[in-house]
C-alpha positions as CSV (number, residue, x, y, z in Angstrom):
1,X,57.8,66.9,106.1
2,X,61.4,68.3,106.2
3,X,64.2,66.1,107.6
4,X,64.5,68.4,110.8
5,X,61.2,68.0,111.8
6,X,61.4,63.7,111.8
7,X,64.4,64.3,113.5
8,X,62.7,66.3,116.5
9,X,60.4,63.3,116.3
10,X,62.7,60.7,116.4
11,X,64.1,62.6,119.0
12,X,61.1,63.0,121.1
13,X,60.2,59.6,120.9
14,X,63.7,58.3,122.3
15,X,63.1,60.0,125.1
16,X,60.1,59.0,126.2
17,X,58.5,56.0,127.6
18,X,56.5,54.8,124.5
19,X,58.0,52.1,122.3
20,X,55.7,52.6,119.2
21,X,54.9,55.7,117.4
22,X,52.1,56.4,114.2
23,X,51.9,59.7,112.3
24,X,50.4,60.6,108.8
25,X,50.4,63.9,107.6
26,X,49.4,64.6,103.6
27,X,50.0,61.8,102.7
28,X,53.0,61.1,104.4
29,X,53.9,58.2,107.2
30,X,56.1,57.8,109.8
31,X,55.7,55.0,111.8
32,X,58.5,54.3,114.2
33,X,59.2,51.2,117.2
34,X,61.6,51.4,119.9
35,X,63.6,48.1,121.0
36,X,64.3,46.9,124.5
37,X,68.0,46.8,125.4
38,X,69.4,44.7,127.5
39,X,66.9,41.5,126.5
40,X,69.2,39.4,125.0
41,X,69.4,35.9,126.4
42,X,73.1,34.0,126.4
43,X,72.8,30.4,126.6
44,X,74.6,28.9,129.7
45,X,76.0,26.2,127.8
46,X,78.7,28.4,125.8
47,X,80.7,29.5,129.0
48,X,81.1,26.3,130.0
49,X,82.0,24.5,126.4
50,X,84.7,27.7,126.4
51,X,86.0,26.6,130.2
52,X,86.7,22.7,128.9
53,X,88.4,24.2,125.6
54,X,91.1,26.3,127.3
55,X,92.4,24.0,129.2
56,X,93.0,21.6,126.6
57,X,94.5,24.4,124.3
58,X,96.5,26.3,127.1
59,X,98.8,24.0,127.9
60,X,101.5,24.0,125.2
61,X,100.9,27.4,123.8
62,X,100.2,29.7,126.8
63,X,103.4,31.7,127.2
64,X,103.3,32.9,123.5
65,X,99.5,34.1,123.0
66,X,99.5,35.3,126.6
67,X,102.9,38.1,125.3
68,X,101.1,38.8,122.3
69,X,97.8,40.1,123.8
70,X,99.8,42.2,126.6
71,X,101.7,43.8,124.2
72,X,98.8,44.8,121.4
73,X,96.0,46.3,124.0
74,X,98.7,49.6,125.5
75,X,99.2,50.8,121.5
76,X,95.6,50.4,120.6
77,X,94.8,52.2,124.0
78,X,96.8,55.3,123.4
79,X,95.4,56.1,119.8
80,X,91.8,55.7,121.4
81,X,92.5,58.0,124.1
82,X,94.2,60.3,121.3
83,X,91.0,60.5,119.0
84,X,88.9,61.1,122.2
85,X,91.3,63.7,123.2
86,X,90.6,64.9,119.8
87,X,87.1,65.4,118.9
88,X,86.6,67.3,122.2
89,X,84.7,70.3,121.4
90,X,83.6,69.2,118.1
91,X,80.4,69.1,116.8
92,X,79.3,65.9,115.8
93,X,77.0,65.6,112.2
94,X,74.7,61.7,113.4
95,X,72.8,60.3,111.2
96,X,68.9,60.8,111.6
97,X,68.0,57.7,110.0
98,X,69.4,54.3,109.1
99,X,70.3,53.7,105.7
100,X,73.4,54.2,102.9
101,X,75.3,57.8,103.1
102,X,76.4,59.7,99.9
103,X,78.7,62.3,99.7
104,X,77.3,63.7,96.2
105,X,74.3,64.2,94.9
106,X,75.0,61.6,92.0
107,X,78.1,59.2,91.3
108,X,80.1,61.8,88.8
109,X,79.6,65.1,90.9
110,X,81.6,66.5,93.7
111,X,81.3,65.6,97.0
112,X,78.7,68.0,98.7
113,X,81.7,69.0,101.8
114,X,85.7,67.4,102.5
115,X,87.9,68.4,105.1
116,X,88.6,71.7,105.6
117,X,85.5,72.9,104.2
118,X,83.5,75.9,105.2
119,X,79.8,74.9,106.2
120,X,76.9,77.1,107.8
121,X,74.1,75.8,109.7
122,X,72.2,74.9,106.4
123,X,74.7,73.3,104.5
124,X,74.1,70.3,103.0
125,X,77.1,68.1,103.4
126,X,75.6,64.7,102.3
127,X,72.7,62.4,101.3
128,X,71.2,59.8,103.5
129,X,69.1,56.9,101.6
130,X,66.7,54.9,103.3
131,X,63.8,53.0,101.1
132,X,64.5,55.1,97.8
133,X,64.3,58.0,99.6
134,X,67.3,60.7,99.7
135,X,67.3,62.7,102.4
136,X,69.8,65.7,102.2
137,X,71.2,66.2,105.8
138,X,72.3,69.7,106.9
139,X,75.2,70.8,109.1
140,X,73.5,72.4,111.3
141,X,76.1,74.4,112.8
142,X,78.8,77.3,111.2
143,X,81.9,76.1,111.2
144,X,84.8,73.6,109.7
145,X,84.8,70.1,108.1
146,X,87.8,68.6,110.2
147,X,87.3,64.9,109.4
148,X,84.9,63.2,107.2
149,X,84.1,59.6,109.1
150,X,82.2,57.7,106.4
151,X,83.3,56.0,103.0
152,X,80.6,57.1,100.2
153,X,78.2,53.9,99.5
154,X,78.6,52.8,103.2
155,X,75.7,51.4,105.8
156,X,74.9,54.2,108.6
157,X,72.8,53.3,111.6
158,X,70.5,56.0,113.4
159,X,73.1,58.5,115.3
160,X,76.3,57.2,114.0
161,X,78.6,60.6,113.8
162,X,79.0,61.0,110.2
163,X,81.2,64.3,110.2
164,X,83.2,66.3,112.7
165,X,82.6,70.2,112.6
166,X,85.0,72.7,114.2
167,X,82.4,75.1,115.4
168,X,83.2,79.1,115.2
């Protein structure tokens, strides 16, 4: 089973209203569960612990943490609406699957793309591993590398952007 075709059924099962799928095919599996959002339960003692904290801290130190904050949200703000402004028509390489990213086939070689790379629609620009299995992940798309947004050897989670591709 080729790494497009999980990926149309990871797809397809996202969308739809089932939360647990089964498929086995030659002797391969796929078994895949869907998690309800928005079930997390916050206990309503920690709001209240928080409210009989503050006022005990506030007191002496309030003008100077209170500065601090202001001034440190309006910098982070602008580079955030910067990137945003940024990646707009760019095509966006996720991750199909959870698991570690590689961008070489093995520690010594090359990495598969970098910035400023040429890449056609079956490029392979990286490796993702999940359970001892590598799965080689295409660009799907013709265009340029512009920024490469994982570190090799790192964690990815299922549709975390792992590359940004100016399309042609």
């Amino acid at each position: 089973m080729k790494v497009q075709e999980i990926r149309e059924i990871i797809k397809l099962v996202d969308q739809s209203n089932i939360s647990e799928f089964s498929f086995e095919q030659e002797g391969s599996k796929i078994k895949l569960k869907k998690t309800e959002v928005g079930t997390v339960v916050y206990p309503t003692a920690a709001p209240e612990v928080k409210a009989v904290e503050a006022p005990k801290a506030a007191p002496a130190p309030a003008a100077a943490p209170v500065e601090a904050p202001k001034a440190a949200p309006a910098p982070a703000a602008a580079p955030v609406a910067a990137v945003a402004q940024d990646t707009e028509g760019l095509h966006k390489i996720t991750s199909p699957m959870v698991g570690t990213f590689y961008q070489s086939p093995s520690p010594d070689a090359d990495p598969y793309v970098k910035a400023g790379d040429k890449v056609t629609g079956d490029s392979i620009v990286c490796i993702v591993e999940a359970m001892k299995l590598f799965n080689e992940i295409e660009a799907e798309v013709n265009g340029e590398i512009v920024e490469v947004l994982v570190k090799d050897g790192e964690l990815v989670e299922y549709g975390q952007a792992l590359f940004l591709v100016k399309p042609e």
